[in-house]
Biopython code that builds the backbone (N, CA, C, O; Angstrom):
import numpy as np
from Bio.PDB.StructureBuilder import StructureBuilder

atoms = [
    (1, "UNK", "N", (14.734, -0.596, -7.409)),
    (1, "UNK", "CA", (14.009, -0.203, -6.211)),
    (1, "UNK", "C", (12.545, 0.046, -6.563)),
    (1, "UNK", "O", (12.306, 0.226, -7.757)),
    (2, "UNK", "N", (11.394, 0.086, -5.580)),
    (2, "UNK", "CA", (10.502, 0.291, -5.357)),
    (2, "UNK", "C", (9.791, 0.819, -4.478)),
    (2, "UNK", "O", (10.431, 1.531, -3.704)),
    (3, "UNK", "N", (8.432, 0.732, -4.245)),
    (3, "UNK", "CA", (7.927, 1.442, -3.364)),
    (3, "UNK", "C", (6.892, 0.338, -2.644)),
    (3, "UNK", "O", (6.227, -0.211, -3.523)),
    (4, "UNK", "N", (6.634, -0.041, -1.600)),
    (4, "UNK", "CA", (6.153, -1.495, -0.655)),
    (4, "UNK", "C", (5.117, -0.907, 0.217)),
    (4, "UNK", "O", (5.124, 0.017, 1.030)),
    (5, "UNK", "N", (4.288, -1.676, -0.180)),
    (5, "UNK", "CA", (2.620, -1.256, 1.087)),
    (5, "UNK", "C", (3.229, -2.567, 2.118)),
    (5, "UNK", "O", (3.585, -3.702, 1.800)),
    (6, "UNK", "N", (3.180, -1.898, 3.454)),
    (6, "UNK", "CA", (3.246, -3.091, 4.431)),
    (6, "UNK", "C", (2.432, -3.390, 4.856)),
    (6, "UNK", "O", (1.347, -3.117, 4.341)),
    (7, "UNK", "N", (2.525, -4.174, 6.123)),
    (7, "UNK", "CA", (1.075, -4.372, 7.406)),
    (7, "UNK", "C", (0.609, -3.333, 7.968)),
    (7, "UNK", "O", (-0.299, -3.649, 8.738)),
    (8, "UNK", "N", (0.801, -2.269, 7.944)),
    (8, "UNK", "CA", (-0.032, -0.656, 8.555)),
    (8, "UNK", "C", (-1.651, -1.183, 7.777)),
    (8, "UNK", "O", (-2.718, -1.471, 8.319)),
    (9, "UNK", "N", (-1.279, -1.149, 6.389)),
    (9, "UNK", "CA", (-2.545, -1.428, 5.755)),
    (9, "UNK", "C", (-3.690, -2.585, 5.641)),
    (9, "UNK", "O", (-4.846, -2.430, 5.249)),
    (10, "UNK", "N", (-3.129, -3.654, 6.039)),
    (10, "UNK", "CA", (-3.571, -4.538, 6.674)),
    (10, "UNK", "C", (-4.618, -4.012, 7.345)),
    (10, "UNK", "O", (-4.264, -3.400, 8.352)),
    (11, "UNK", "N", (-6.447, -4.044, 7.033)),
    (11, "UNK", "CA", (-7.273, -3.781, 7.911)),
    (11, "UNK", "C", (-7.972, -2.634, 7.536)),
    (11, "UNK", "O", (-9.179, -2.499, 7.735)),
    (12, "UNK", "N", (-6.855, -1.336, 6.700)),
    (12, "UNK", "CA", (-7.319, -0.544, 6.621)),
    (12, "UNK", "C", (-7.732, -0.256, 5.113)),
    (12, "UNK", "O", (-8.864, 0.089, 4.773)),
    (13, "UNK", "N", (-7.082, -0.371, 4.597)),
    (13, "UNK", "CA", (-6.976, -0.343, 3.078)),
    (13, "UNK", "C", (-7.664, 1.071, 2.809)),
    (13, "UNK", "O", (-8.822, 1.194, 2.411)),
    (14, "UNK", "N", (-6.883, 2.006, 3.053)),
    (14, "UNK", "CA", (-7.200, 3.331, 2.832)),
    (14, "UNK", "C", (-6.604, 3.621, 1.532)),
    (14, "UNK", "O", (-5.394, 3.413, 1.447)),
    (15, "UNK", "N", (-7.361, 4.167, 0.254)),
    (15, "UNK", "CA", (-6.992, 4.706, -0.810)),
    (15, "UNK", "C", (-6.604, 5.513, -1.380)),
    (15, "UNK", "O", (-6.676, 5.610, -2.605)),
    (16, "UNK", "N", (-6.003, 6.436, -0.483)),
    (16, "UNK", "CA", (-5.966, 7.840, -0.839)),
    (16, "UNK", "C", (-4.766, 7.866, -1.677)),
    (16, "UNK", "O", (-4.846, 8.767, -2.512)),
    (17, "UNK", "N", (-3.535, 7.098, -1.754)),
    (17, "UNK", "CA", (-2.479, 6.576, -2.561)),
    (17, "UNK", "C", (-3.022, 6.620, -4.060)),
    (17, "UNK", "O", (-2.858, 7.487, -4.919)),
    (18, "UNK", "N", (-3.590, 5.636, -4.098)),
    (18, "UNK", "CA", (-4.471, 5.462, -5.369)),
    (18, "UNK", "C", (-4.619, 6.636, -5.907)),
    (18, "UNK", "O", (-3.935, 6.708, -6.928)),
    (19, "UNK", "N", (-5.234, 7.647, -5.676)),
    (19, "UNK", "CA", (-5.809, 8.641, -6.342)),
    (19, "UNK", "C", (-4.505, 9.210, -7.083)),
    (19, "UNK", "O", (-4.463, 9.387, -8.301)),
    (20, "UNK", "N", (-3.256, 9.523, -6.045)),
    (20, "UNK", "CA", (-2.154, 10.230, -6.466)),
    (20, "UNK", "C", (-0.782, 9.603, -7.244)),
    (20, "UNK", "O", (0.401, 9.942, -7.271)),
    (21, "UNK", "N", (-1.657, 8.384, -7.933)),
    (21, "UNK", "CA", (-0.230, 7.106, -8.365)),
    (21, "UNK", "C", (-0.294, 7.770, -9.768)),
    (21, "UNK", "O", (-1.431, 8.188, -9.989)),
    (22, "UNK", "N", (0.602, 8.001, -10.812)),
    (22, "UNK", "CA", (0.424, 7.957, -11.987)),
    (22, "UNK", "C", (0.659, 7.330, -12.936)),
    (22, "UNK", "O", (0.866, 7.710, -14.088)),
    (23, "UNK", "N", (0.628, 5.716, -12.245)),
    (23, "UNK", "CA", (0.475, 4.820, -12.940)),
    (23, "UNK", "C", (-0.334, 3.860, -12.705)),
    (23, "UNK", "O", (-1.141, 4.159, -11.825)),
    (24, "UNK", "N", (-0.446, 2.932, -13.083)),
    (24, "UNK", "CA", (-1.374, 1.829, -12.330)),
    (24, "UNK", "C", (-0.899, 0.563, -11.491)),
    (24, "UNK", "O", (-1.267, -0.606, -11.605)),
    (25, "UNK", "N", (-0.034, 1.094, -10.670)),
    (25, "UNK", "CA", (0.715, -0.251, -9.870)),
    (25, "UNK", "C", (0.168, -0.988, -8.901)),
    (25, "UNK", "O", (0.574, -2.101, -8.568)),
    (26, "UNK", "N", (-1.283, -0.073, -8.151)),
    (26, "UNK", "CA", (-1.731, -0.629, -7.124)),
    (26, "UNK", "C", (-2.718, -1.691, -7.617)),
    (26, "UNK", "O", (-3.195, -1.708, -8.752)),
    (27, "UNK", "N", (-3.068, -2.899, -6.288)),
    (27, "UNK", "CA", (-3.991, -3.989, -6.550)),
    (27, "UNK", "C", (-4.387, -4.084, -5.077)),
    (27, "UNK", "O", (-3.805, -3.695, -4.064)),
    (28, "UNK", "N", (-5.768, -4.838, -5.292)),
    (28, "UNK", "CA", (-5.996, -4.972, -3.716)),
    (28, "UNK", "C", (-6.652, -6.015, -3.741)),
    (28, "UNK", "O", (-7.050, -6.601, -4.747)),
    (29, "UNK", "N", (-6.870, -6.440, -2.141)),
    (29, "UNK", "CA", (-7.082, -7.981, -1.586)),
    (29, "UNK", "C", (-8.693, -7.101, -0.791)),
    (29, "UNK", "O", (-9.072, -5.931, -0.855)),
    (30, "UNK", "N", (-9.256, -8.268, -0.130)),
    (30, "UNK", "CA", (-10.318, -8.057, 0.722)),
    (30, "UNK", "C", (-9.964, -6.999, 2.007)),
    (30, "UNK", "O", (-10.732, -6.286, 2.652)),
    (31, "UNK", "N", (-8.060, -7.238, 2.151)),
    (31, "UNK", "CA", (-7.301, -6.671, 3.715)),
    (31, "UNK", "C", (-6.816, -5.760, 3.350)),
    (31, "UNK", "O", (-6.898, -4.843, 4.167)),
    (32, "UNK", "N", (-6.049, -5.398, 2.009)),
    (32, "UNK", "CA", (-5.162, -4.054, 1.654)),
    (32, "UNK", "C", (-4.720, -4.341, 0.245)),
    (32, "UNK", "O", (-4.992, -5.231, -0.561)),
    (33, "UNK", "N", (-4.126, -3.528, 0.231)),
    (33, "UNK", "CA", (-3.764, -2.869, -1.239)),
    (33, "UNK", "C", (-2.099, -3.642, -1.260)),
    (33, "UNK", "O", (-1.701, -4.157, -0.216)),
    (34, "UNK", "N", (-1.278, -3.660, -2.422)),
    (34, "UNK", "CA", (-0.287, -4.362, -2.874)),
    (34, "UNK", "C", (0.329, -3.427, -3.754)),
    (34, "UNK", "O", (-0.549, -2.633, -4.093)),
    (35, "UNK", "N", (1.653, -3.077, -4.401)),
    (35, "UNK", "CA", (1.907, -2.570, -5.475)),
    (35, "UNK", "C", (2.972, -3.368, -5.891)),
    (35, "UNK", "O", (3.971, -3.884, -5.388)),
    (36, "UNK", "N", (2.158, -3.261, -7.510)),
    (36, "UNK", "CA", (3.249, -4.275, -8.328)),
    (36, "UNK", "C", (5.025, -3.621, -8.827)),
    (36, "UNK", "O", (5.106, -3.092, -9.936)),
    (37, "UNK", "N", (5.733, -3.673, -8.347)),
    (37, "UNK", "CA", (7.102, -3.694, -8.622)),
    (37, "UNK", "C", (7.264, -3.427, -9.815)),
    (37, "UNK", "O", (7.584, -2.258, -10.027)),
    (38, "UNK", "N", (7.132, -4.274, -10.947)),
    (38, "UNK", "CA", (7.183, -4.350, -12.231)),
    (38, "UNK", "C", (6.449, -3.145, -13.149)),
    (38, "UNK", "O", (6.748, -3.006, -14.335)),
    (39, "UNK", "N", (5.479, -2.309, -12.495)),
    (39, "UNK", "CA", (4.636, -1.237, -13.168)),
    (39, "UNK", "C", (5.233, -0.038, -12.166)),
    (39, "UNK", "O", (5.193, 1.093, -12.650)),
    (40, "UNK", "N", (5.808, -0.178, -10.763)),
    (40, "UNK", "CA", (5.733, 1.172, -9.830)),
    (40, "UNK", "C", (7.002, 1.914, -10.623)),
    (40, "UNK", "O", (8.013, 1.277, -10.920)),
    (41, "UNK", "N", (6.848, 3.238, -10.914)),
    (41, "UNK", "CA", (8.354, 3.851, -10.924)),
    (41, "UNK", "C", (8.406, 4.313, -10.094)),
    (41, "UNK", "O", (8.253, 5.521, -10.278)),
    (42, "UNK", "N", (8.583, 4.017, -8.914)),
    (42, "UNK", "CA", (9.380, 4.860, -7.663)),
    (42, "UNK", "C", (9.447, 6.521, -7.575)),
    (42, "UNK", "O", (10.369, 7.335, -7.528)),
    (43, "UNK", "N", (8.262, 6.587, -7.576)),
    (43, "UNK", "CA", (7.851, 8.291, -7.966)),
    (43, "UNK", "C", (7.680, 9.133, -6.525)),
    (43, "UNK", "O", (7.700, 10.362, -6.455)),
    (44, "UNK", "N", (7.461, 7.976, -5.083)),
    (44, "UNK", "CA", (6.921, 7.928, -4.027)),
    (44, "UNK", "C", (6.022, 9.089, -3.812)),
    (44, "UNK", "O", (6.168, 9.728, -2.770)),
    (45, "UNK", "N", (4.837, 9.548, -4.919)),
    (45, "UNK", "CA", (3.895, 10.377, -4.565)),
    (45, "UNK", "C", (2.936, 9.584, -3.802)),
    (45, "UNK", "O", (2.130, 10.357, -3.284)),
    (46, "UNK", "N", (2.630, 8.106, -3.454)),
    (46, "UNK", "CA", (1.942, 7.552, -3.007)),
    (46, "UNK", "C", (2.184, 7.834, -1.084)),
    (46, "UNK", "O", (1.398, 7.945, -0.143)),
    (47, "UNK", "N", (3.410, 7.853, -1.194)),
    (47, "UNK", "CA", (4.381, 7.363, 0.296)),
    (47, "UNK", "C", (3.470, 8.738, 1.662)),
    (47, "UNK", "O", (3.052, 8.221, 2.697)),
    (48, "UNK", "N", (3.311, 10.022, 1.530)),
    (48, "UNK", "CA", (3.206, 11.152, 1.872)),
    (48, "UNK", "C", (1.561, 10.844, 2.086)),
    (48, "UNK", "O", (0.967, 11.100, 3.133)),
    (49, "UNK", "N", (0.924, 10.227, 0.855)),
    (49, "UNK", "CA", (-1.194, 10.038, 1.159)),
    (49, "UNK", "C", (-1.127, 9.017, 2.091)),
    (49, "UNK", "O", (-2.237, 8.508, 1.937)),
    (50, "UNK", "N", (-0.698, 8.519, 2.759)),
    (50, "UNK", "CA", (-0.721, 7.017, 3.261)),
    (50, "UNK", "C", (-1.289, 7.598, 4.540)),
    (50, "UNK", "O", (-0.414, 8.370, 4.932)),
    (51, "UNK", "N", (-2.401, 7.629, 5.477)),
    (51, "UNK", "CA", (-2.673, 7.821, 6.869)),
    (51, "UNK", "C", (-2.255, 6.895, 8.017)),
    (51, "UNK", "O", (-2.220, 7.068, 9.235)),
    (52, "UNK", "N", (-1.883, 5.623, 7.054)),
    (52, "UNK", "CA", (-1.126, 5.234, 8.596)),
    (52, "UNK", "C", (0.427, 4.644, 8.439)),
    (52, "UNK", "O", (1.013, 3.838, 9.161)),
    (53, "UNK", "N", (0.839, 5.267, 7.353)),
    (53, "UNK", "CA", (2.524, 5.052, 6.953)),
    (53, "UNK", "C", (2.459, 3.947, 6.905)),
    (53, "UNK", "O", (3.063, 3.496, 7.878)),
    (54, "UNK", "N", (1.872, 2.825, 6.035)),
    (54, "UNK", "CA", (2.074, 2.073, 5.287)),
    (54, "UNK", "C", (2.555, 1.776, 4.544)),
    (54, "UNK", "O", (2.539, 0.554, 4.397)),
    (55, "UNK", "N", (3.278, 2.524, 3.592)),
    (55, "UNK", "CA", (4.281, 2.719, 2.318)),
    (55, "UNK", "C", (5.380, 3.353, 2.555)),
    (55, "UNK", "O", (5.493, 4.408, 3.179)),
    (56, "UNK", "N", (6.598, 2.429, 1.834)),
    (56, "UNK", "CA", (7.773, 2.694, 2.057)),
    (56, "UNK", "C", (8.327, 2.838, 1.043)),
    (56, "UNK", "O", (7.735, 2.194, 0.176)),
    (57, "UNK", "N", (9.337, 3.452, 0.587)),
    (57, "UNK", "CA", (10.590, 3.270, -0.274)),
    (57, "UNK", "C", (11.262, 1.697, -0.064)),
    (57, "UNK", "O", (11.588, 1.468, 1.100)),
    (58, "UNK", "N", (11.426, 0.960, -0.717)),
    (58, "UNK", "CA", (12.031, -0.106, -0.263)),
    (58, "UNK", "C", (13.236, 0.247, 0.070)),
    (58, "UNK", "O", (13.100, -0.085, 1.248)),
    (59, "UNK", "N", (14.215, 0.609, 0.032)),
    (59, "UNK", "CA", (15.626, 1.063, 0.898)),
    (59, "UNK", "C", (15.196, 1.949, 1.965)),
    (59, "UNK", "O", (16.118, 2.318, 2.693)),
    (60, "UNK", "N", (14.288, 2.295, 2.191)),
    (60, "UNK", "CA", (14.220, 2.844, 3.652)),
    (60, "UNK", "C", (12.966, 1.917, 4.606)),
    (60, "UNK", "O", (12.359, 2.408, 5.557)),
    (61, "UNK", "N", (12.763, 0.458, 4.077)),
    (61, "UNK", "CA", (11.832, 0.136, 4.893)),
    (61, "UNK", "C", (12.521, -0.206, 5.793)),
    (61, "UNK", "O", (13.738, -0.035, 5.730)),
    (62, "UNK", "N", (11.937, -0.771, 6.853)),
    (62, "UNK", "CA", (12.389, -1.305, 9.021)),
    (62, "UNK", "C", (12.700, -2.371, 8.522)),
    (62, "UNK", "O", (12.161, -2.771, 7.490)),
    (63, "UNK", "N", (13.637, -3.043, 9.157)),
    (63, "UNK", "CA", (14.384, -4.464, 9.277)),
    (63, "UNK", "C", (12.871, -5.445, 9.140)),
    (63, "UNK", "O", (12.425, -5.926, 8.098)),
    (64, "UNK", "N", (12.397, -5.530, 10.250)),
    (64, "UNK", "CA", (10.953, -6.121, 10.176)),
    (64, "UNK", "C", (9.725, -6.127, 9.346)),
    (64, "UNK", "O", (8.689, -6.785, 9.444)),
    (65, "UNK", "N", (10.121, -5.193, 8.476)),
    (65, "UNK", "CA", (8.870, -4.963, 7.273)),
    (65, "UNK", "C", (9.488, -5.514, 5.870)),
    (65, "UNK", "O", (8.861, -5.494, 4.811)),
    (66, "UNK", "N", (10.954, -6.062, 6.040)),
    (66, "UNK", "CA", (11.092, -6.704, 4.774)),
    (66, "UNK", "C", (10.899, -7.516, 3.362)),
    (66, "UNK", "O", (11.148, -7.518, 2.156)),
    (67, "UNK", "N", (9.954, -8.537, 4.971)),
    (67, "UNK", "CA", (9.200, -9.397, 3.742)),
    (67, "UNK", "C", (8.056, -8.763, 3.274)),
    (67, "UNK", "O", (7.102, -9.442, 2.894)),
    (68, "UNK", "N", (8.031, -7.663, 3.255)),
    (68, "UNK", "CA", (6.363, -7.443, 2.325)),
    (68, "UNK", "C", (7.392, -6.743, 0.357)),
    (68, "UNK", "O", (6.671, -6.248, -0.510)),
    (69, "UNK", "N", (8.068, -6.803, 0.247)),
    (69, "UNK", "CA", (9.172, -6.914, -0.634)),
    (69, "UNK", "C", (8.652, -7.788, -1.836)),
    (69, "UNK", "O", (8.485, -7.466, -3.012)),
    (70, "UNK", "N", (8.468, -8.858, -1.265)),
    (70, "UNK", "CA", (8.388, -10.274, -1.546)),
    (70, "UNK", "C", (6.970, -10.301, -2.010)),
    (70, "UNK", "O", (6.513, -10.349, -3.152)),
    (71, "UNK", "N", (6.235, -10.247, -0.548)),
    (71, "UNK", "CA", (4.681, -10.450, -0.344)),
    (71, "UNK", "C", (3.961, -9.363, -1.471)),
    (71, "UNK", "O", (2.836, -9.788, -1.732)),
    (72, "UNK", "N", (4.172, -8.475, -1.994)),
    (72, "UNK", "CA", (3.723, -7.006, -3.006)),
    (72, "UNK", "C", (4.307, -7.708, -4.652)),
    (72, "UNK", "O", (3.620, -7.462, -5.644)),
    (73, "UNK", "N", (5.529, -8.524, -4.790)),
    (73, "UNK", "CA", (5.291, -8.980, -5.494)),
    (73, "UNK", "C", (4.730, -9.952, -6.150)),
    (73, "UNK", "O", (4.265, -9.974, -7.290)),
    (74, "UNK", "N", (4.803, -10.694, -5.410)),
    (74, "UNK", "CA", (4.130, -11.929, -5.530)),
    (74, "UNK", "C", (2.384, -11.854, -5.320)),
    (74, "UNK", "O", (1.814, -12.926, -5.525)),
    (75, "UNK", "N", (1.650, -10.868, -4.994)),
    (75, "UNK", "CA", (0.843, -11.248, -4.707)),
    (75, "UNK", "C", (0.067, -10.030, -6.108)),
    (75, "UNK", "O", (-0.756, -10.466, -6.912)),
    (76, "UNK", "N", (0.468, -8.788, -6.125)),
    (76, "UNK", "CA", (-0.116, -7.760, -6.732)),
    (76, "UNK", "C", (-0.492, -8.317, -8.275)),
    (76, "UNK", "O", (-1.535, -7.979, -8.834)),
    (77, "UNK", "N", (0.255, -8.994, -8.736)),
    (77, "UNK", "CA", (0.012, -9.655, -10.305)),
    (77, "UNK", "C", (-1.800, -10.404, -10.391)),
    (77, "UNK", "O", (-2.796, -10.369, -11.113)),
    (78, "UNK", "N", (-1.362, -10.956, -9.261)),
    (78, "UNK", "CA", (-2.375, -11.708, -9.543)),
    (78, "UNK", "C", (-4.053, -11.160, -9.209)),
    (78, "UNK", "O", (-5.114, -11.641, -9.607)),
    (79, "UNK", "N", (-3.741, -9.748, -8.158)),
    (79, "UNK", "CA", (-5.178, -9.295, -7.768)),
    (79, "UNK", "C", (-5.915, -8.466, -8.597)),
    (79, "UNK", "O", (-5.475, -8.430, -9.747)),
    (80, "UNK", "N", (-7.053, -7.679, -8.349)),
    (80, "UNK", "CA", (-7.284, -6.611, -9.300)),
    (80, "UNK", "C", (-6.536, -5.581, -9.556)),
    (80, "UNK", "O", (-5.742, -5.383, -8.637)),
    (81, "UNK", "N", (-6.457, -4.893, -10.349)),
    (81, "UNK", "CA", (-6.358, -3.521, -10.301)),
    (81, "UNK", "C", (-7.235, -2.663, -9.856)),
    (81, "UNK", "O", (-8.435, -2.725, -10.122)),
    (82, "UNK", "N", (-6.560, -1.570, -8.959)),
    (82, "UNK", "CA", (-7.989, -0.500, -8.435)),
    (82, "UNK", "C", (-7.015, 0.910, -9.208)),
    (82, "UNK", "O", (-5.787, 0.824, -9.194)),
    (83, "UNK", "N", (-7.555, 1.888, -9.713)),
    (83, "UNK", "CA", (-7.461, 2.965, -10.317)),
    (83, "UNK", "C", (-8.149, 4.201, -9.512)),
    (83, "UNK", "O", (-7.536, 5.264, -9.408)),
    (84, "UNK", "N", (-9.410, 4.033, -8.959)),
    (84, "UNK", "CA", (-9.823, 4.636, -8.160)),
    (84, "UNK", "C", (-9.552, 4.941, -6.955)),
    (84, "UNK", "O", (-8.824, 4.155, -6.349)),
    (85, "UNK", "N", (-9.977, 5.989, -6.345)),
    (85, "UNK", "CA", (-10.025, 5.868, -4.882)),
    (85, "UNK", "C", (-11.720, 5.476, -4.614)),
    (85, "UNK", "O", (-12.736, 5.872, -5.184)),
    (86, "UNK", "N", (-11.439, 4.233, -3.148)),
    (86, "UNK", "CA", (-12.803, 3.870, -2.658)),
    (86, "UNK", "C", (-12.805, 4.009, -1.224)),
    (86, "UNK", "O", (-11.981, 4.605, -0.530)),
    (87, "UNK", "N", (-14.103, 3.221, -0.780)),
    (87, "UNK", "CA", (-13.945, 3.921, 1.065)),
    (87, "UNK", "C", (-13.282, 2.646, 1.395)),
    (87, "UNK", "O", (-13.123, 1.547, 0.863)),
    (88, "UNK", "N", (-12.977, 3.210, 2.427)),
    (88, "UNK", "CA", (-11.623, 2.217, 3.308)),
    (88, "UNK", "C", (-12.660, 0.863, 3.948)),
    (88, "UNK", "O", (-13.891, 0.862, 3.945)),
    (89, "UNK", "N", (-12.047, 0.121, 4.302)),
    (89, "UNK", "CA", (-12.773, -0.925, 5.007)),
    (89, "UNK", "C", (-13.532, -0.865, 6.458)),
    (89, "UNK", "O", (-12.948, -0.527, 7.488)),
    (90, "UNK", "N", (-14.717, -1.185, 6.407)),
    (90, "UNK", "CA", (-15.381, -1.056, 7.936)),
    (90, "UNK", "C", (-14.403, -1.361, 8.293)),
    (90, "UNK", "O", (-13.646, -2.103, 7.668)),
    (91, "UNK", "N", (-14.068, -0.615, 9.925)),
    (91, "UNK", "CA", (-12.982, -0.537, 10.947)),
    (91, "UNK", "C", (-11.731, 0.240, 10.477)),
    (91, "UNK", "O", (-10.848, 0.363, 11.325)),
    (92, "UNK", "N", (-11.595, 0.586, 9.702)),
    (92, "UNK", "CA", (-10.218, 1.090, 9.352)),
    (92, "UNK", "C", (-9.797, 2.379, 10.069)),
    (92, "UNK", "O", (-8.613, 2.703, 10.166)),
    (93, "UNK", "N", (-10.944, 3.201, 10.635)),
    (93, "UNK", "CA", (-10.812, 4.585, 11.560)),
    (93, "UNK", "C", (-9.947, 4.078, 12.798)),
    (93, "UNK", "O", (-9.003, 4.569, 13.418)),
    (94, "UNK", "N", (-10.806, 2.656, 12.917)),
    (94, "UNK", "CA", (-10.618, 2.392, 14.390)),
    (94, "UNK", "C", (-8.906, 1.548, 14.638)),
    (94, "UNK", "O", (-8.175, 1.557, 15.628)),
    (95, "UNK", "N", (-8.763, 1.004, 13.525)),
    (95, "UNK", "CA", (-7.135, 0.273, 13.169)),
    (95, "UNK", "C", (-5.995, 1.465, 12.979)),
    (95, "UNK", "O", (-4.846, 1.387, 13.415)),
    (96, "UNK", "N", (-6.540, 2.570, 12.249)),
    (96, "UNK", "CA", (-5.631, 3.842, 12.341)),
    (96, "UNK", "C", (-5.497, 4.057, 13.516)),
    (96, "UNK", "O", (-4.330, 3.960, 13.894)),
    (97, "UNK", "N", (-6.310, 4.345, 14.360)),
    (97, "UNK", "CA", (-6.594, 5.043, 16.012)),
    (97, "UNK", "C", (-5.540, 3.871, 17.234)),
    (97, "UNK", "O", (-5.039, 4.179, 18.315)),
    (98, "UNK", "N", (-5.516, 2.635, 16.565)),
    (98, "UNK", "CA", (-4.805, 1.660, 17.415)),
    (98, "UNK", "C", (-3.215, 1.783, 16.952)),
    (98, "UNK", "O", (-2.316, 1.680, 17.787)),
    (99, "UNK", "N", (-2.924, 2.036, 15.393)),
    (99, "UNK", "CA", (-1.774, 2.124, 14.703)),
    (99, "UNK", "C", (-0.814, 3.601, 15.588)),
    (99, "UNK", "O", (0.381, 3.872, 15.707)),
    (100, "UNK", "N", (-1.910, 4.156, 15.982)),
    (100, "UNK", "CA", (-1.560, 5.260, 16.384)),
    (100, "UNK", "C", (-1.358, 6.437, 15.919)),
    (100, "UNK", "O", (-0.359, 7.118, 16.150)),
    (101, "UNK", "N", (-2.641, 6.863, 14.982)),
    (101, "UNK", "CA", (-2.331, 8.057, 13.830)),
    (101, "UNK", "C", (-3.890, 8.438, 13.872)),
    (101, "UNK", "O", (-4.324, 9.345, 13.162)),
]
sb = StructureBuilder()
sb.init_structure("model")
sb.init_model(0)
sb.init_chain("A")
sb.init_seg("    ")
for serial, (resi, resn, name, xyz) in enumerate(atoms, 1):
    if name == "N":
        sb.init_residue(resn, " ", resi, " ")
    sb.init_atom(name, np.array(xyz, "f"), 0.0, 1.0, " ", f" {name:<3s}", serial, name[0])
structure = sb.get_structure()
């Protein structure tokens, strides 16, 4: 098992996860953040910083958020690593505010 950034983050790419990972599993794209499977231990201190519940336990994600399972692995290898926390992406106040949070 693991722990899965879905489409919440999509847009927003809020970091506050980052800060509280104690390892280095997260990676990010231009749209959001990814965590690599292979580095996460399922610690879910990330799951609780998330402002727009983006992160799941993989056994408790929604029927419909499955494939990001897939999409976090496949994609996190290959992006950077971020270690830091940085500012979220222009618009991301306003994508929370539509997400509904």
């Amino acid at each position: 098992m693991t722990t899965v950034v879905t489409d919440n983050c999509n847009g927003c790419r809020f970091t506050d996860c980052v800060a509280v990972c104690p390892v280095e599993c997260f990676h990010y794209d231009d749209t959001m953040l990814y965590i690599d499977p292979d580095v996460c231990i399922d610690c879910s201190a990330c799951i609780p910083e998330c402002p727009v519940q983006a992160i799941y336990e993989e056994a408790d994600l929604p029927d419909d958020q499955e494939k990001w399972i897939e999409i976090n692995a496949e994609k996190a290898p290959d992006l950077p690593l971020i270690t830091e926390q940085m500012d979220p992406l222009d618009g991301a106040e306003e994508r929370k505010t539509e997400l509904g949070f």
